[in-house]
N, C-alpha and C positions, 0 to 999 in steps of 0.2 A: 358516556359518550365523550365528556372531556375529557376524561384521563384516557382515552385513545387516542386523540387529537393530538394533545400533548405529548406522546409519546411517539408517536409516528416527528414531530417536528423536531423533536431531541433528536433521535435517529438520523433525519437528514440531515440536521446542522452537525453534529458528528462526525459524519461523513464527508459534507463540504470542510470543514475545517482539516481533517487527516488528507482533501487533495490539494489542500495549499503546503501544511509542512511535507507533503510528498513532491510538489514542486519545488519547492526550497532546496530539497536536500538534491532532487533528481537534476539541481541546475547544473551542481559539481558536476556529473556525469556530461549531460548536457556542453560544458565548456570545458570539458579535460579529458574526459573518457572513464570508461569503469577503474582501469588502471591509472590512468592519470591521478587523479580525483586524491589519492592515497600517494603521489610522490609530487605532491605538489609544490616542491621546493624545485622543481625542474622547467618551474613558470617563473615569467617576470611578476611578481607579484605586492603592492605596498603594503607597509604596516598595517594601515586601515581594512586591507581586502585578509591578511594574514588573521586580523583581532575576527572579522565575520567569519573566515572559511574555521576557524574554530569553534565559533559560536552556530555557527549548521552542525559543525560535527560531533558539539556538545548537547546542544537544548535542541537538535529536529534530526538528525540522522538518527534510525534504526528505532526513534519513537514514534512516529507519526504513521508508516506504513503498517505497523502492527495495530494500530486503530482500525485501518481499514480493513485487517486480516479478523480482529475481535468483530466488526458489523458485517463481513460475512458470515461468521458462525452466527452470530443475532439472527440475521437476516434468513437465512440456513430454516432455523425455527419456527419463525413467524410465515414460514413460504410454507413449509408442512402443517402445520396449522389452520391454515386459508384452506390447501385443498382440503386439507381432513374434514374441515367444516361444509362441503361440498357433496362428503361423502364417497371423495376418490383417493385410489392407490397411490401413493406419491414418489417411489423412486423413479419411472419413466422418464418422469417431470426435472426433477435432478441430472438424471444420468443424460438427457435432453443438453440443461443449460449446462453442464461441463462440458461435455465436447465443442459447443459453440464455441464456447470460451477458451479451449485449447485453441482449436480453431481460428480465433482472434488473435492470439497469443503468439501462434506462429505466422502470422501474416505482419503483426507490429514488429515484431521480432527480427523478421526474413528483409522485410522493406522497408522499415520504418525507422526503428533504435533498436538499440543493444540493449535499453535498460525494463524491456517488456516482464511485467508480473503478472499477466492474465494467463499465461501457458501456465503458469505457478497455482494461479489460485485454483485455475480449470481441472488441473491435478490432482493437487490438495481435495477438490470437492470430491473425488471419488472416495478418497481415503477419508473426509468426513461421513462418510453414506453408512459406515460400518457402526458410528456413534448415534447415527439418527430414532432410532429407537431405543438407546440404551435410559437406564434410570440416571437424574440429576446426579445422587451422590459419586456411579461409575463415570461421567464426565470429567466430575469434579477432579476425583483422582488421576485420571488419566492426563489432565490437564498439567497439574502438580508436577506429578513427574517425568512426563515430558521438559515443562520448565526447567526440571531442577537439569536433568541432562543436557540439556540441548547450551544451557547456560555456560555448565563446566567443561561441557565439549568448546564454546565458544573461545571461554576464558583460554585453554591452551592453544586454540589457532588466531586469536587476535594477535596475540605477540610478534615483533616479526621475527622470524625464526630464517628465514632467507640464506645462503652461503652467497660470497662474492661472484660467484660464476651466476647466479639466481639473479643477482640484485644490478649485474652488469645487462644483463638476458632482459629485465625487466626495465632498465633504465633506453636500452635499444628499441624496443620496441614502443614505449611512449613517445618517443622523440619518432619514429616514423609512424605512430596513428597521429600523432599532430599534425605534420605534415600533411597526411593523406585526408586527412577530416578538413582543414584550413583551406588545402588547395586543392582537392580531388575532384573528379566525375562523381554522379551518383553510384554508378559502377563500380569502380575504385572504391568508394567508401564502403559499397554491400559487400564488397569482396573481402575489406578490411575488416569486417564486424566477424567475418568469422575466422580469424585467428585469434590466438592465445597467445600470450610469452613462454609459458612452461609449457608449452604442448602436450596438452593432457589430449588423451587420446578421447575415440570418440565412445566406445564403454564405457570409461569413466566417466564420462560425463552424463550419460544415459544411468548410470547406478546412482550417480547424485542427484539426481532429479527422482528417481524411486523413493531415496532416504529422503529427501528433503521434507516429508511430514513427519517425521522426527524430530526437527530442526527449528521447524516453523509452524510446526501444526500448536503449539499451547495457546496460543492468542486464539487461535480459532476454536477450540473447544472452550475458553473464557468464555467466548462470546457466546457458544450455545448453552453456557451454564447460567450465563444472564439471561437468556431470552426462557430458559428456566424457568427460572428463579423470577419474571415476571417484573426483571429492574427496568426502571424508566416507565415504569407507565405508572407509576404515583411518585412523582417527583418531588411533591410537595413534602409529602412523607418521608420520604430519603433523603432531605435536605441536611440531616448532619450528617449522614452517611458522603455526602460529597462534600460536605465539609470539609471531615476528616479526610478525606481521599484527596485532596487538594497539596496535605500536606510530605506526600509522596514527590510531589513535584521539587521540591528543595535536598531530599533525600536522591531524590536519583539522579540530580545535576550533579552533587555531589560525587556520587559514586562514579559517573560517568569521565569525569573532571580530573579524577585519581589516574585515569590512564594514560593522560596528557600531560599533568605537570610532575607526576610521580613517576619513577620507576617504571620502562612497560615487562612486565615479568607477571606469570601464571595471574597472581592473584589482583594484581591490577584489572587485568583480560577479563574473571570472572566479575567482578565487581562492575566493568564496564557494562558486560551483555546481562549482568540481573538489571545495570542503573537503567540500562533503556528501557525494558520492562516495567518497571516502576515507574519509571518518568510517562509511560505510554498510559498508564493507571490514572495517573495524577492530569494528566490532559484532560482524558474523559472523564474526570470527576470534577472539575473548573469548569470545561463548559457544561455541562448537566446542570452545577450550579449554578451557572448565567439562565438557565431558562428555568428555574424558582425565583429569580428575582426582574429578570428583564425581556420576557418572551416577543412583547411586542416589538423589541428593539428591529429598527432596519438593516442593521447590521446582521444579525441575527437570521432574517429573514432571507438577506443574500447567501450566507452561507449554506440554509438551507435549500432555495434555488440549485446552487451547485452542486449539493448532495445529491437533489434528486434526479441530477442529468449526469452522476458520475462518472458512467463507463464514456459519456459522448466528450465529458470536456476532460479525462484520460486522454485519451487519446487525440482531442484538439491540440494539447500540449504538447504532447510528442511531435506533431505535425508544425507547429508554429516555430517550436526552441532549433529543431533539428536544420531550418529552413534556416533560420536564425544563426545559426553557429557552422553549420556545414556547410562546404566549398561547394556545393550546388545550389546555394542559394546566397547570403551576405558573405559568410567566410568568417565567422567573427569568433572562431574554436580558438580558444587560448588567448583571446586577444582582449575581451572586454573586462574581467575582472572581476572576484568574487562578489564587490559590493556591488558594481553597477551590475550584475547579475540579478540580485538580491530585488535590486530597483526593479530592474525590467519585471523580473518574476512578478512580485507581489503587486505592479502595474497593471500586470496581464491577467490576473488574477479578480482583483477588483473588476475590468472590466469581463471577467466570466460570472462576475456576478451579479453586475449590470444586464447583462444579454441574457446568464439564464435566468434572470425574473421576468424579462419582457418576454421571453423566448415562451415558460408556461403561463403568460397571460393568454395564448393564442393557442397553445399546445396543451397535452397533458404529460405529453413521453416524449424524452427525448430520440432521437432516428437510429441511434445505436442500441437502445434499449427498447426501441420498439421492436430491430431485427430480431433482439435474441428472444422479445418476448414471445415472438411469431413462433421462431424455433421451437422454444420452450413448451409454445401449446399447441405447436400443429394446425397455426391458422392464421388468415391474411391479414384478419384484424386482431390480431394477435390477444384473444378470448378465448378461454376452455370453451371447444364447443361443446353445446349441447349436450350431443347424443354421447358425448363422454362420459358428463355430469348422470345420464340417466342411465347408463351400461356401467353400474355398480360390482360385475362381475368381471368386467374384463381383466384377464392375464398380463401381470407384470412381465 
């Protein structure tokens, strides 16, 4: 019964911790735009904000979210599992919370920001649904070589490869989403989210979101090869295994690092998109070890808090920053600065993990995660009902 415990509290603090360097990284967007964010020399910017927006774009961009992408496929398992042990069918149950979740995805997305990943993950979960029964070792591989592709596909479009007429195209249209983000309407600003610089058409973009479990899907099959493989629920046990894993975190800052003060050419590129993967390893294997040696920590405890109310304080965030930064509410898009970003961020952060400990001292589920769990099971109180659990027969 402990090593459940334990493991379930791994899991949340995991998760709390991947939706702080997910706000970290998400603040670039937040204060510059998707496009901004990557020509950030078109800001007024100091040294000091210059030394952080590298140190986001080195040790938390492109690691942190694939945490969250690895405790979906965990979580994936351990949700199959629960119903199996019930004695019910489980893709309904699945096929249920993805739609929700596109669903959310294109609502954050439509009226909210630009930088929405629940239409992503809500996707993705269909295309995991085909792994849901497969054996550990076909995971394993799929996972691999996914990896190895998605990497080297990386490594050739990280590079900027841009022509003058591109880079003129792209420099235009920063300079008026600035604009229109700092001074606009709400109107204005949902109008501006949906343009492009390169105007990719709207097929294209409908094909990239088909592929994109290609691209993205290896973090997620990681995760369902741990929840496998049965990692984290004997931590104590696996205490050199995160050890060792720990030391992945100096290798992939490294690797990451090469892209920035080296050369950016092919194998910089590949070497960038394996280092965040690795650096993404090396996270979750330092905090796994904080909870062999420091569980009780309050620290600890906050993070788990905000694990367990993910989807509600995602989306808090989006709500707070955008009100924050955008012309229909402060104005402060381009204007505050990577570090005092960084401040605000990790300010507003602690106090989400202030509110969600107090929040489930009085609750159990957070009101986003109650929605979907309703969806999910087809009930107010959002509980497998009954007559489900006893109709053993019913048709998927």
């Amino acid at each position: 019964m402990e090593t459940k415990k334990q493991r379930i509290h791994a899991i949340d603090g995991i998760r709390g911790l991947s939706l702080l360097g997910i706000l970290l990284a998400n603040l670039l967007i937040f204060q510059y735009g998707g496009v901004g964010k990557d020509k950030i020399q078109l800001f007024s910017l100091s040294d000091i904000d210059y030394s952080f927006y590298y140190f986001t774009k080195i040790a938390i961009e492109g690691s942190f979210m694939p945490i969250f992408a690895f405790l979906f496929g965990y979580s994936m398992i351990k949700m199959k599992e629960s119903l199996q042990s019930k004695g019910l069918k489980t893709k309904k149950f699945f096929i249920r919370r993805y739609i929700m979740l596109v669903i959310l995805g294109i609502l954050h997305l439509s009226f909210l920001w630009e930088g929405d990943i629940l239409l992503l993950y809500g996707f993705i979960g269909f295309f995991l649904l085909f792994f849901l029964n497969r054996k550990t070792k076909t995971i394993l591989i799929w996972a691999s070589l996914l990896f190895l592709f998605s990497s080297i596909l990386l490594g050739f479009l990280l590079p900027d490869m841009s022509n003058v007429a591109e880079e003129e195209k792209i420099i235009s249209f920063v300079k008026k989403t600035t604009d229109i983000y700092a001074n606009g309407t709400y109107e204005e600003i949902m109008n501006q989210r949906g343009e492009n610089p390169m105007d990719i058409p709207v097929y294209l973009s409908i094909l990239m979101l088909f592929l994109s479990p290609f691209f993205v899907g290896p973090l997620f099959l990681f995760g369902m090869y741990a929840a496998k493989i049965k990692m984290f629920t004997k931590p104590h046990l696996e205490k050199k295994k995160y050890l060792l894993g720990t030391l992945l975190i100096p290798i992939g800052l490294l690797m990451k690092t090469s892209f920035y003060i080296g050369s950016i050419n092919t194998v910089t590129g590949i070497l960038a998109a394996i280092g965040a993967y690795v650096l993404t390893f090396g996270y979750i294997s330092a905090f796994a070890l904080m909870y062999t040696r420091a569980k009780e920590s309050i620290i600890l405890k906050g993070f788990e808090s905000v694990g367990k109310l993910s989807l509600t304080n995602y989306l808090l965030q989006s709500a707070v920053f955008t009100t924050i930064f955008y012309g229909y509410g402060l104005g402060y898009f381009g204007k505050l600065g990577v570090t005092m970003g960084i401040i605000l961020g990790v300010s507003f952060y602690i106090l989400q993990m202030v509110g969600s400990y107090l929040y489930l001292k009085i609750a159990k589920i957070g009101p986003v995660e109650m929605l979907l769990r309703m969806w999910t099971n087809f009930s107010f109180d959002g509980k497998i009902k009954e007559q489900t659990v006893n109709n053993r027969d019913v048709s998927i």
